[in-house]
C-alpha positions as CSV (number, residue, x, y, z in Angstrom):
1,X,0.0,0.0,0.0
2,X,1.9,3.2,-0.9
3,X,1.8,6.3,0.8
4,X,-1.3,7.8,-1.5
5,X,-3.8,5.6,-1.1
6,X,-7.1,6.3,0.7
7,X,-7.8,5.3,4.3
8,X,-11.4,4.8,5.1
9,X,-11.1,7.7,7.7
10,X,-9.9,9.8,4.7
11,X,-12.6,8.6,2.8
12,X,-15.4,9.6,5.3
13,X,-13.8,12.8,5.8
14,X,-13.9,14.1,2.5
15,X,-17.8,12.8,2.1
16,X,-18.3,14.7,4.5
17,X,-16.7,17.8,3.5
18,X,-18.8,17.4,0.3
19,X,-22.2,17.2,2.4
20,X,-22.4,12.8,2.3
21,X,-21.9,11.8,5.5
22,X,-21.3,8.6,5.4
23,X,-22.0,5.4,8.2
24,X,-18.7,3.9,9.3
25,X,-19.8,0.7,8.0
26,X,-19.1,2.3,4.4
27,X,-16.0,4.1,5.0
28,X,-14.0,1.0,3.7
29,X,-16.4,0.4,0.1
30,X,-16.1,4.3,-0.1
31,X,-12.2,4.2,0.0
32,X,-11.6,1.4,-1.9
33,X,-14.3,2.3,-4.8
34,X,-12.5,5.9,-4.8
35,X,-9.3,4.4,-5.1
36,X,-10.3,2.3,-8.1
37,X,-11.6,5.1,-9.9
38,X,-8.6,6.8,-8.9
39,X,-6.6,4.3,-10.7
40,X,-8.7,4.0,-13.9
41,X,-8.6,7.8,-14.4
42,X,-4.7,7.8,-13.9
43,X,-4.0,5.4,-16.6
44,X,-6.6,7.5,-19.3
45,X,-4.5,10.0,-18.2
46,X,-1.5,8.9,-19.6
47,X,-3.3,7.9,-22.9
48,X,-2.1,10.3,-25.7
49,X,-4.4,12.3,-27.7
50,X,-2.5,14.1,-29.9
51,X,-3.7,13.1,-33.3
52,X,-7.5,12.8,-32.1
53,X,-9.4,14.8,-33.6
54,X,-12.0,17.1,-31.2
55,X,-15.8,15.8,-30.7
56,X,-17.1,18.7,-32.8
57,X,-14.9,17.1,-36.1
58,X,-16.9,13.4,-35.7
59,X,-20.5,13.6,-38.2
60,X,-23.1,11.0,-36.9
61,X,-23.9,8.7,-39.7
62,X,-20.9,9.4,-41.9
63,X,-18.5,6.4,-40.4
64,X,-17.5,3.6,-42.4
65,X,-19.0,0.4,-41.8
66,X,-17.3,-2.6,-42.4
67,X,-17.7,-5.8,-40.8
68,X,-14.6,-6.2,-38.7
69,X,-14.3,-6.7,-35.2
């Protein structure tokens, strides 16, 4: 476990900071889901977009259809 991960008392505190107070029972589900997003998002993070084009350049209907998988 490094340094950076979440504790559950972490995790309530900040729920509550936001207004979710949350029952101590949850404080361990709450840390652990947090730290899995936390994960996910990191790696898309590191993804590189740099010869994506922007949302406003893709046309609904106008892809190619083929039949590969």
């Amino acid at each position: 476990m490094s340094p950076d991960d979440l504790t559950p008392a972490e995790a309530a505190r900040w729920a509550a900071r936001s207004g979710l107070p949350l029952a101590p029972e949850r404080h361990a589900g709450v840390a652990a889901t947090a730290e899995h997003i936390h994960s996910v998002v990191s790696v898309l993070r590191e993804l590189d977009f740099g010869d994506t084009p922007p949302s406003t350049a893709y046309r609904a209907g106008e892809e190619q259809r083929d039949a590969a998988v």
